[in-house]
N, CA, C and O atoms as a GROMACS GRO file, in nm:
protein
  488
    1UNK      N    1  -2.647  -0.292  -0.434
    1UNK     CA    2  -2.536  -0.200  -0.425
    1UNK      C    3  -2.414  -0.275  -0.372
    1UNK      O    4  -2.424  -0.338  -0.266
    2UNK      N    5  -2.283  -0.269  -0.450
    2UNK     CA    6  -2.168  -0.369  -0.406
    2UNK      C    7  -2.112  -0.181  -0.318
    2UNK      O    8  -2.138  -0.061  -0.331
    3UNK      N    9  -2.039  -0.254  -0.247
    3UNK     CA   10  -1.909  -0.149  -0.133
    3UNK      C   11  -1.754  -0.251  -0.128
    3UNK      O   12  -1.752  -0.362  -0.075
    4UNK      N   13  -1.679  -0.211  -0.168
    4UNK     CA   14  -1.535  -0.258  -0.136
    4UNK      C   15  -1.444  -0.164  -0.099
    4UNK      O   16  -1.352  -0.151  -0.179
    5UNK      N   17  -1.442  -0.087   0.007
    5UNK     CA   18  -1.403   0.020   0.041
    5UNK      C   19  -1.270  -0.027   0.210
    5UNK      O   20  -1.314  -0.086   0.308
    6UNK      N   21  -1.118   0.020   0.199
    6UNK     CA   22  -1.061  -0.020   0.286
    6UNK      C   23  -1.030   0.112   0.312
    6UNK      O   24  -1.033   0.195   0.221
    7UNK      N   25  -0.981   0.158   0.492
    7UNK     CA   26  -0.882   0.288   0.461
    7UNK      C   27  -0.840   0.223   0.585
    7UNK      O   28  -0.903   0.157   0.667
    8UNK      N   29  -0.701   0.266   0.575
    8UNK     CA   30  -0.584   0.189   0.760
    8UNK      C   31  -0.490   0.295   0.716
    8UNK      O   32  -0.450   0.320   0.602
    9UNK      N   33  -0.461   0.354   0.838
    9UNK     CA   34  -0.345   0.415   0.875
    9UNK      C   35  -0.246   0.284   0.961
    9UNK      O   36  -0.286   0.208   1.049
   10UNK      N   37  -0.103   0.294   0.898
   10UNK     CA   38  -0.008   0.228   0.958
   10UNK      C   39   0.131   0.274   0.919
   10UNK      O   40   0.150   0.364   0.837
   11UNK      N   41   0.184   0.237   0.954
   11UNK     CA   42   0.340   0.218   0.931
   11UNK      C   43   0.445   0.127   0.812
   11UNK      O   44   0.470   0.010   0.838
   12UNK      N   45   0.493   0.182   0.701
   12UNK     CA   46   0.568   0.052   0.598
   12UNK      C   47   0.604   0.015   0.691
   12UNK      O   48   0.644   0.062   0.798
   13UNK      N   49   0.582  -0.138   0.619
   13UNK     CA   50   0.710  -0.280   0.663
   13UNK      C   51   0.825  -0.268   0.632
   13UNK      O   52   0.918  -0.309   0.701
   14UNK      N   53   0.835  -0.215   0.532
   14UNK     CA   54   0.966  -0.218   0.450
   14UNK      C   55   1.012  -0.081   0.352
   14UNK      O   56   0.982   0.031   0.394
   15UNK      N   57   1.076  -0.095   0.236
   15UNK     CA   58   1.101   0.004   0.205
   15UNK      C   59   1.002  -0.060   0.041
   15UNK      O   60   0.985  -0.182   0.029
   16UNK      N   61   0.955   0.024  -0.054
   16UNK     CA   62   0.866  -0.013  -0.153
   16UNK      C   63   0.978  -0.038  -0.251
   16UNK      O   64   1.092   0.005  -0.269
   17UNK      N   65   0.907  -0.112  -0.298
   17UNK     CA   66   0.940  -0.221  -0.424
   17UNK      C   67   0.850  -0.181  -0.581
   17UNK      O   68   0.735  -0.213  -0.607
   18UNK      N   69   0.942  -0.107  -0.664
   18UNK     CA   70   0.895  -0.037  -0.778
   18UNK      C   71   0.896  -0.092  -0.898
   18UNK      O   72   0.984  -0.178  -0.895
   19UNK      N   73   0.850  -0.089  -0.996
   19UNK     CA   74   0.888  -0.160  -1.088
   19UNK      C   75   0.794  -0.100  -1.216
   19UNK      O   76   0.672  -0.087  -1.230
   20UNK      N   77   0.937  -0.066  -1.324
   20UNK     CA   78   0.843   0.015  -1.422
   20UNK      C   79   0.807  -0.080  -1.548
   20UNK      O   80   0.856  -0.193  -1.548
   21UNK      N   81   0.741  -0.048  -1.630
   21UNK     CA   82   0.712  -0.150  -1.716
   21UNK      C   83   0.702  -0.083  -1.887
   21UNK      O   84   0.645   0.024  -1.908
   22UNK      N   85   0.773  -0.173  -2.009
   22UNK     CA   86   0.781  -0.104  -2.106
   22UNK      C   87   0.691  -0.032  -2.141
   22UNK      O   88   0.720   0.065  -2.211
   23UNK      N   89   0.552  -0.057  -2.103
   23UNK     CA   90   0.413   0.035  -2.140
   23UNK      C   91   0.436   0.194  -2.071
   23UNK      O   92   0.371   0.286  -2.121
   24UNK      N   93   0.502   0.217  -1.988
   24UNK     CA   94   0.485   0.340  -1.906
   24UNK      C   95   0.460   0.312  -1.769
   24UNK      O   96   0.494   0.376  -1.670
   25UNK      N   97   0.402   0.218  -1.778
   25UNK     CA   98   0.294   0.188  -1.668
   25UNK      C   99   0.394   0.167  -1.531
   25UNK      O  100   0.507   0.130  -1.563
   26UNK      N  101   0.375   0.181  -1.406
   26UNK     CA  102   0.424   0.151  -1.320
   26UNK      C  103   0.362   0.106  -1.208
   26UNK      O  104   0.249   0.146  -1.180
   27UNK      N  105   0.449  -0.012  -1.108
   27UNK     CA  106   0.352  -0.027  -0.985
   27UNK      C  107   0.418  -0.069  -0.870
   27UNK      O  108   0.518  -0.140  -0.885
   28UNK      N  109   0.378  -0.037  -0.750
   28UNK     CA  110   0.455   0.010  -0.612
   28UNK      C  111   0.403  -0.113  -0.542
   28UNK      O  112   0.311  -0.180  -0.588
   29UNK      N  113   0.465  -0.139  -0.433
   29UNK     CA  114   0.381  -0.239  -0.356
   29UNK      C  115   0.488  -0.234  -0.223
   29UNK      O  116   0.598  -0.179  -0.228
   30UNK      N  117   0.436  -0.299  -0.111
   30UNK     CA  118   0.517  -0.299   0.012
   30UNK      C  119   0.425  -0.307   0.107
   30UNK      O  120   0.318  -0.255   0.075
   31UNK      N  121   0.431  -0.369   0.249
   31UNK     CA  122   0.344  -0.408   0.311
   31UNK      C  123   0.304  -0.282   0.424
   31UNK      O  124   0.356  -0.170   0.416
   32UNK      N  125   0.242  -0.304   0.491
   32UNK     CA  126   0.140  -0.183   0.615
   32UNK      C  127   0.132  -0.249   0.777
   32UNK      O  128   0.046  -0.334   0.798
   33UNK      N  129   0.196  -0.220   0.856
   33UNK     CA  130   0.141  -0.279   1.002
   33UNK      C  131   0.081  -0.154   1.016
   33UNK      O  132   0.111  -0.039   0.982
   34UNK      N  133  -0.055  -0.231   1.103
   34UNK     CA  134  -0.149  -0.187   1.105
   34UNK      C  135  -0.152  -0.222   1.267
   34UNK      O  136  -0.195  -0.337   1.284
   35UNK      N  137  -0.117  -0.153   1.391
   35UNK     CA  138  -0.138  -0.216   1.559
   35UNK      C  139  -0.322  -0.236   1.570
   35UNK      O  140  -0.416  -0.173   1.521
   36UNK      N  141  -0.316  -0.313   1.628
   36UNK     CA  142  -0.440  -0.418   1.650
   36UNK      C  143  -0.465  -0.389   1.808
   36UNK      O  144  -0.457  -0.497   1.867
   37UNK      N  145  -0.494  -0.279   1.902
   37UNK     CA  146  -0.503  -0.288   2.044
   37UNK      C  147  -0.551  -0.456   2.092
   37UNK      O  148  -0.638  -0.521   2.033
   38UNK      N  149  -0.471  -0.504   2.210
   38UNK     CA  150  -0.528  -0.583   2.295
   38UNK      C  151  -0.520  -0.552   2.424
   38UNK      O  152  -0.507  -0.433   2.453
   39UNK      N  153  -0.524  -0.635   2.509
   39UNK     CA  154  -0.522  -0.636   2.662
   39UNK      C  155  -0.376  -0.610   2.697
   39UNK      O  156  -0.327  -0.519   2.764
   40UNK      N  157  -0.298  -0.753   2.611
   40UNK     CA  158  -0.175  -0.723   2.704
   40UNK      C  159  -0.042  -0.662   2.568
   40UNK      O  160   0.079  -0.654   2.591
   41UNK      N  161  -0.107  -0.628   2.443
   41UNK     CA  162   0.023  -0.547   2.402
   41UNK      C  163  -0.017  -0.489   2.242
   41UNK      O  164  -0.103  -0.550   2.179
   42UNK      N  165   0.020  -0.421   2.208
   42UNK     CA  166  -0.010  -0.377   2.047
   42UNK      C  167   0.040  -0.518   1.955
   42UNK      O  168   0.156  -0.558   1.941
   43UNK      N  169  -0.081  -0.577   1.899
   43UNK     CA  170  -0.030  -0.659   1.768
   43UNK      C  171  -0.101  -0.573   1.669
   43UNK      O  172  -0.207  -0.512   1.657
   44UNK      N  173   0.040  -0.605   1.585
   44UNK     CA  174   0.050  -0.572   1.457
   44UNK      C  175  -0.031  -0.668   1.346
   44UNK      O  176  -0.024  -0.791   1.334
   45UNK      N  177  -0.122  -0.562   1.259
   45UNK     CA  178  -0.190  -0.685   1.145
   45UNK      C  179  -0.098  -0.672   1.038
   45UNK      O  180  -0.016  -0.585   1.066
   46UNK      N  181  -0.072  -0.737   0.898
   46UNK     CA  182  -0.002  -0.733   0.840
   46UNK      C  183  -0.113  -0.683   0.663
   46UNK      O  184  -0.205  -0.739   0.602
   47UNK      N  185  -0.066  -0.605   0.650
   47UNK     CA  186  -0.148  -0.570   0.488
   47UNK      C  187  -0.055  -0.570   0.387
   47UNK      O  188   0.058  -0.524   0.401
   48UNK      N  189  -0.105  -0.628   0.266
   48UNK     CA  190  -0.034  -0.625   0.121
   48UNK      C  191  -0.104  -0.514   0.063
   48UNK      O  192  -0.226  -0.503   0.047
   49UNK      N  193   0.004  -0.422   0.029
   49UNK     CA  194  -0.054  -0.347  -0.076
   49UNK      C  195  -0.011  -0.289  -0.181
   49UNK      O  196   0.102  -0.245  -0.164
   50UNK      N  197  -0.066  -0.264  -0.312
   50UNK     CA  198  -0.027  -0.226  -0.431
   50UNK      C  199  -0.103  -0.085  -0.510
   50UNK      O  200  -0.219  -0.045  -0.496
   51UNK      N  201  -0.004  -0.035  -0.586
   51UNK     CA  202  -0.043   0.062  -0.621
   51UNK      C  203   0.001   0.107  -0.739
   51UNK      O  204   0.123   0.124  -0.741
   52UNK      N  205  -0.087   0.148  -0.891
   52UNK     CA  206  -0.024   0.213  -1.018
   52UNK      C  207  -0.004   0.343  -1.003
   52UNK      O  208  -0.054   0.428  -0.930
   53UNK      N  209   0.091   0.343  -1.098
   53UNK     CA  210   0.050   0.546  -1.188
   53UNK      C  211   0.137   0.575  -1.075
   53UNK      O  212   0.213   0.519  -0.996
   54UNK      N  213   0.071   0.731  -1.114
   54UNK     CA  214   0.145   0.837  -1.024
   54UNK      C  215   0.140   0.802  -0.883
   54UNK      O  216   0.241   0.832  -0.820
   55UNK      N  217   0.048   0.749  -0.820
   55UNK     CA  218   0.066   0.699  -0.698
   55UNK      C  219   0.134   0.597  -0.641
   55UNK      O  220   0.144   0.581  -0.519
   56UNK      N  221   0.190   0.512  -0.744
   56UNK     CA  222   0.282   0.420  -0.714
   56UNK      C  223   0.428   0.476  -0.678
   56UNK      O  224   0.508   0.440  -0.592
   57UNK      N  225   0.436   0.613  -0.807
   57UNK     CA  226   0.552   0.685  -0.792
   57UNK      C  227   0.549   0.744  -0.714
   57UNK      O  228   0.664   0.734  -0.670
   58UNK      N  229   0.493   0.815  -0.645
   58UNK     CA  230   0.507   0.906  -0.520
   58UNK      C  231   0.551   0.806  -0.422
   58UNK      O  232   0.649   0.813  -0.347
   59UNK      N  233   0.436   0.680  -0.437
   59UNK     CA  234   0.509   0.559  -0.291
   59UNK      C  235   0.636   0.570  -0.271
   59UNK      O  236   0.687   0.604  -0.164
   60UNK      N  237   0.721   0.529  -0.422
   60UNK     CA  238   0.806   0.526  -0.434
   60UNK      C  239   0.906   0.613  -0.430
   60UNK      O  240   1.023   0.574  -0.436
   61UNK      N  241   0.872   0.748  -0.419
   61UNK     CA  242   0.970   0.880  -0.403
   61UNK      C  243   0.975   0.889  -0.216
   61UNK      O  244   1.078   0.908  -0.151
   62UNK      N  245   0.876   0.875  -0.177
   62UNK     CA  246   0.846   0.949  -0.034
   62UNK      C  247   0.843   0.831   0.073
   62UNK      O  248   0.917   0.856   0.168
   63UNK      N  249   0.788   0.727   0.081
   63UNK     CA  250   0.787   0.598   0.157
   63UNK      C  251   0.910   0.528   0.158
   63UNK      O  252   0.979   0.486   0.066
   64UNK      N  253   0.922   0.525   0.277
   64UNK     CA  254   1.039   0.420   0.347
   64UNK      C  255   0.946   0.361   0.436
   64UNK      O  256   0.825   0.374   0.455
   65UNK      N  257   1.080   0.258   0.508
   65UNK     CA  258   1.034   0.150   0.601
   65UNK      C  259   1.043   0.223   0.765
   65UNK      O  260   1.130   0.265   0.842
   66UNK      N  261   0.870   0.206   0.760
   66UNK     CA  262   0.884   0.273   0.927
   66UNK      C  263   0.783   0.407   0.908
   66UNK      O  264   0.727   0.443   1.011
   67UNK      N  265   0.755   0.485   0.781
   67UNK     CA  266   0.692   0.561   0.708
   67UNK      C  267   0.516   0.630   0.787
   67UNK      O  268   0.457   0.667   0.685
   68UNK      N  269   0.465   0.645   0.852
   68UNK     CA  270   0.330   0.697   0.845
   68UNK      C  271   0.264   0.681   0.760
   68UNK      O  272   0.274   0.792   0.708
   69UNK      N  273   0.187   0.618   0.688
   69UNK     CA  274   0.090   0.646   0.558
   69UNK      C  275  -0.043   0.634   0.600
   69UNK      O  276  -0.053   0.567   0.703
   70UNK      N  277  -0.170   0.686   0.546
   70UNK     CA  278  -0.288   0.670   0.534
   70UNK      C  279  -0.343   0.650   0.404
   70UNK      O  280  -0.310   0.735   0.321
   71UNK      N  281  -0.440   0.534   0.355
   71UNK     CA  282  -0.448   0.453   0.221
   71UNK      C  283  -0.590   0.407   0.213
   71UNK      O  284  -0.657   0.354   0.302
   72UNK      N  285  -0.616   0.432   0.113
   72UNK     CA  286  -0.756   0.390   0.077
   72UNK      C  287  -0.772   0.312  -0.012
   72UNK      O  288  -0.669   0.330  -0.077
   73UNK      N  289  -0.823   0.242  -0.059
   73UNK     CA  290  -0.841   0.134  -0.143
   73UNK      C  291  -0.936   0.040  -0.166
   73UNK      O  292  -1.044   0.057  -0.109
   74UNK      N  293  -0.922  -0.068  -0.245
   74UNK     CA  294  -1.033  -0.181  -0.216
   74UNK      C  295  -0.975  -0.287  -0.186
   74UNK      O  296  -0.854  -0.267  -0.195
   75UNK      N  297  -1.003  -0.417  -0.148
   75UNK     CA  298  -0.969  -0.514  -0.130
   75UNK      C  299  -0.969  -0.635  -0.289
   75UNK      O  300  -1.043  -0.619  -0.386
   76UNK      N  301  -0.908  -0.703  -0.279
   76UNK     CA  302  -0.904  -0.787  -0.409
   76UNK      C  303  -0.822  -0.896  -0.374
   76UNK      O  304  -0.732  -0.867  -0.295
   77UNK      N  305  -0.831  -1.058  -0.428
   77UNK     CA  306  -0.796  -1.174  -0.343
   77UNK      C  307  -0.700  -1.237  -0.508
   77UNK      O  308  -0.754  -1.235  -0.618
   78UNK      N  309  -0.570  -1.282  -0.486
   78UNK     CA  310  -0.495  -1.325  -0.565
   78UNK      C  311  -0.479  -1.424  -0.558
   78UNK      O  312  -0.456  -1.466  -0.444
   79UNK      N  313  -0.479  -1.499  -0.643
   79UNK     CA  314  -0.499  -1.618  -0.633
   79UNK      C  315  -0.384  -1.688  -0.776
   79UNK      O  316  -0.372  -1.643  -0.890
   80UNK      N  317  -0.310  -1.818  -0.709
   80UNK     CA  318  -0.180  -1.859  -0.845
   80UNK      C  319  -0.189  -2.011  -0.839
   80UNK      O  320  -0.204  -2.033  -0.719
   81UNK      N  321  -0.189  -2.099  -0.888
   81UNK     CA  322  -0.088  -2.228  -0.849
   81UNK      C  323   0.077  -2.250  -0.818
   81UNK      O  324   0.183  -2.227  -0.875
   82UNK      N  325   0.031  -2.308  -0.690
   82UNK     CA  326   0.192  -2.307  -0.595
   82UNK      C  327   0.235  -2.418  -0.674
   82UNK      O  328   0.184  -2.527  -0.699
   83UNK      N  329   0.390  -2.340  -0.721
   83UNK     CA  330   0.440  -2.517  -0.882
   83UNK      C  331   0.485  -2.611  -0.724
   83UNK      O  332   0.463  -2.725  -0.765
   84UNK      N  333   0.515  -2.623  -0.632
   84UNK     CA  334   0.553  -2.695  -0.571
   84UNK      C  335   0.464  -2.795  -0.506
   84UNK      O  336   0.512  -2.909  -0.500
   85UNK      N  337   0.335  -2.776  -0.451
   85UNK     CA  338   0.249  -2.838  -0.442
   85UNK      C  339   0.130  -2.892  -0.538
   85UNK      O  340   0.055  -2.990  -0.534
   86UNK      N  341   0.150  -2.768  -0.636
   86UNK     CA  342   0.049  -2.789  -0.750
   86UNK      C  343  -0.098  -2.760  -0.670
   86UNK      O  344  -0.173  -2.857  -0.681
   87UNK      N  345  -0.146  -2.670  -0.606
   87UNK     CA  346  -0.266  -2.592  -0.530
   87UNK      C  347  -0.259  -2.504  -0.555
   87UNK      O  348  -0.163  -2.446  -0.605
   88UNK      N  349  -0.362  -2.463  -0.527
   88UNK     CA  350  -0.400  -2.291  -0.563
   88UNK      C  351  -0.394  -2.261  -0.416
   88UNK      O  352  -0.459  -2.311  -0.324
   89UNK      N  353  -0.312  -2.178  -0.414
   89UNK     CA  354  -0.305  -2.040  -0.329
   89UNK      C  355  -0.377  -1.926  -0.363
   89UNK      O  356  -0.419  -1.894  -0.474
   90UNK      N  357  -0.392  -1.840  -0.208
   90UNK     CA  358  -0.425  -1.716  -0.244
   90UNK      C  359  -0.399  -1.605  -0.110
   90UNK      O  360  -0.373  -1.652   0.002
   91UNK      N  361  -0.408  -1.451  -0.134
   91UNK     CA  362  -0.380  -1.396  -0.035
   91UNK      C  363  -0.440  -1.268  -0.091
   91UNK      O  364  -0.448  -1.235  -0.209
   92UNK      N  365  -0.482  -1.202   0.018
   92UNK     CA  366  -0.558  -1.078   0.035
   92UNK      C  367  -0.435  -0.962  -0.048
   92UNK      O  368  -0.320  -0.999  -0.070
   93UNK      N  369  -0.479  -0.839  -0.082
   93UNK     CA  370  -0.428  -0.760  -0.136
   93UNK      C  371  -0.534  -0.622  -0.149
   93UNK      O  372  -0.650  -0.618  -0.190
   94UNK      N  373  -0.430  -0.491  -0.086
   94UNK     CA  374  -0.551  -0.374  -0.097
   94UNK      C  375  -0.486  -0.271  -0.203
   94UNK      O  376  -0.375  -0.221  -0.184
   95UNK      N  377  -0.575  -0.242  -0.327
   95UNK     CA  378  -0.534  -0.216  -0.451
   95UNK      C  379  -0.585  -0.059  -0.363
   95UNK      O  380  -0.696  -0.027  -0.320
   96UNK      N  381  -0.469   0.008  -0.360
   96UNK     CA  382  -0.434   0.172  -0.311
   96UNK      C  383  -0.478   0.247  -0.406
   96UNK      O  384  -0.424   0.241  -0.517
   97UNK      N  385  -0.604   0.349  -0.377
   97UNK     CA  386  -0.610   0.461  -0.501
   97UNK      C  387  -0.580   0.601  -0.423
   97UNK      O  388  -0.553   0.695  -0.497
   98UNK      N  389  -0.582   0.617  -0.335
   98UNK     CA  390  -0.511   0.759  -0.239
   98UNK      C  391  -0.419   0.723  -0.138
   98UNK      O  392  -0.452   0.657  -0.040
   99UNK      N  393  -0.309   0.763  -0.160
   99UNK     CA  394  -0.201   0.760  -0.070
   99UNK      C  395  -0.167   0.914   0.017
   99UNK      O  396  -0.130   1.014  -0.044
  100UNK      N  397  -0.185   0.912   0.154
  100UNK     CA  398  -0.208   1.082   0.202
  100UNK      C  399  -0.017   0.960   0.300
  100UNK      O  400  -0.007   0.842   0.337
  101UNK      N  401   0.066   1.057   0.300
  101UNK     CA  402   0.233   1.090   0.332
  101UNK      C  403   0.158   1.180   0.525
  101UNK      O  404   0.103   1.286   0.552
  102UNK      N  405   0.208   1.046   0.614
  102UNK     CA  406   0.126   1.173   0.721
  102UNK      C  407   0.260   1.136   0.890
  102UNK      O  408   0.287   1.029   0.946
  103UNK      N  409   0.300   1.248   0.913
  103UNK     CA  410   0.398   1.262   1.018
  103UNK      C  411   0.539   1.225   0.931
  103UNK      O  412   0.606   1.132   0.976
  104UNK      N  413   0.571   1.270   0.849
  104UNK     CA  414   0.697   1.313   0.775
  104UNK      C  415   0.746   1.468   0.798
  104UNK      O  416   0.680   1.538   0.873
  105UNK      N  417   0.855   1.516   0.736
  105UNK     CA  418   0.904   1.580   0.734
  105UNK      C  419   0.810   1.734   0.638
  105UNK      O  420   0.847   1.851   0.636
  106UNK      N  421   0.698   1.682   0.576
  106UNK     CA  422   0.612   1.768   0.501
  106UNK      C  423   0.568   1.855   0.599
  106UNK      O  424   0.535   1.972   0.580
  107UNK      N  425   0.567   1.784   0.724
  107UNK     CA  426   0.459   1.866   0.813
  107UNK      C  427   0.520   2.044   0.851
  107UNK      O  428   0.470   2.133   0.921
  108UNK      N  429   0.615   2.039   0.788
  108UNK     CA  430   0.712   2.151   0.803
  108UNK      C  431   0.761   2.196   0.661
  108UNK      O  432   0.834   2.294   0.650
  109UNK      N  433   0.729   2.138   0.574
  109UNK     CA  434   0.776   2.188   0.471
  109UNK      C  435   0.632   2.188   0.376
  109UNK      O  436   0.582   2.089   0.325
  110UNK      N  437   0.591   2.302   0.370
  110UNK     CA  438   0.452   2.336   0.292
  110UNK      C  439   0.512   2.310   0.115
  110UNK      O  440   0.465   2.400   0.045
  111UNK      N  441   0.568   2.248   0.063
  111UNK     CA  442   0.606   2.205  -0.089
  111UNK      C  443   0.602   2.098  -0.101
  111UNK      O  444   0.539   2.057  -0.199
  112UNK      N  445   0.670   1.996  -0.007
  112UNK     CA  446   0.601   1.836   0.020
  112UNK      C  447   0.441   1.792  -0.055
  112UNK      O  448   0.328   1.840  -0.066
  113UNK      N  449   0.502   1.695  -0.087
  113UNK     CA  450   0.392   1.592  -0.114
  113UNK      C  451   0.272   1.591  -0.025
  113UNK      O  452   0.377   1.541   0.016
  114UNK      N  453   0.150   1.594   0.058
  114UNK     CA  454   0.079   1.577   0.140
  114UNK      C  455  -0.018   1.473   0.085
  114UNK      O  456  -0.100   1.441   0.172
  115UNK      N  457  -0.037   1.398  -0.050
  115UNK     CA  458  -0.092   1.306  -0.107
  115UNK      C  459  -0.149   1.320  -0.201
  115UNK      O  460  -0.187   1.428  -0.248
  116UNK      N  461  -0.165   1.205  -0.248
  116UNK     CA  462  -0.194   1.189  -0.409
  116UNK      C  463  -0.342   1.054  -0.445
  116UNK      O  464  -0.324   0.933  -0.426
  117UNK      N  465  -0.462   1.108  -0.492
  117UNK     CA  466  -0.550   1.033  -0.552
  117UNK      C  467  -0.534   1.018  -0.685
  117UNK      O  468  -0.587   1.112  -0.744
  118UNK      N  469  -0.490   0.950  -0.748
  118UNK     CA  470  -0.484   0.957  -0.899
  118UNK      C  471  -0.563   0.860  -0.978
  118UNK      O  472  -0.614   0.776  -0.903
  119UNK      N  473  -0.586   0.845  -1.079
  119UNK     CA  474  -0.653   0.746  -1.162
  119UNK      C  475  -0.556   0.578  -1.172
  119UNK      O  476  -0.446   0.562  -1.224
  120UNK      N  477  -0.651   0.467  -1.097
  120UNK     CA  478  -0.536   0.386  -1.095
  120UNK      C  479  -0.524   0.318  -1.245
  120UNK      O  480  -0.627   0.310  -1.312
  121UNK      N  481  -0.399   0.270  -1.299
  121UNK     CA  482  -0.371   0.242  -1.436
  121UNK      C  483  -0.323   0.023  -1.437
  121UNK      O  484  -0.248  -0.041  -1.363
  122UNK      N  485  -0.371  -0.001  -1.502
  122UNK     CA  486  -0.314  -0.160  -1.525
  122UNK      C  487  -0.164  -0.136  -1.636
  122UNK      O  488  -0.098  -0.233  -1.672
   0.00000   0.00000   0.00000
């Protein structure tokens, strides 16, 4: 039995980065601090994450930088050749299939978005 299962509540880094594509297809991405308790102060972990379809678009309607989100997903490792060194690189990435919108302005407005599982699309 394989499991690739992530879920982190955090905060955007930034504001999301959209991008539609002649197929229809669309996909969201923007990073997640995630506070890490220690002894002497909250560190922040840093997450990449991406997302198609309708859930990319909602990222993209409702997420800003600084945002509440809660995200589920799997993990998946990217991997390119750096033209400058000519090595392969690589870096973690959590492919988002439920995006839940949480301590926004919804919490008062029952028509809001409260989240979206959708079918993810390539």
């Amino acid at each position: 039995m394989d499991l690739n299962v992530v879920n982190l509540v955090g905060r955007a880094g930034g504001n999301p980065e959209i991008k539609y594509f002649d197929s229809g297809n669309v996909v969201c991405k923007f990073t997640l601090a995630v506070n890490r308790r220690t002894r002497n102060s909250d560190q922040p972990d840093w997450f990449n994450l991406e997302m198609w379809g309708k859930t990319a678009e909602v990222a993209g309607n409702y997420v800003r930088k600084g945002s509440l989100v809660g995200i589920q997903g799997s993990l998946k490792i990217e991997t390119w050749m750096d033209r400058n060194t000519n090595k392969e690189r690589s870096r973690p990435v959590i492919r988002v299939s439920r995006l839940d919108l949480l301590g926004s302005k919804r919490d008062v407005d029952p028509n809001a978005v409260s989240g979206y599982s959708g079918d993810s699309e390539f």
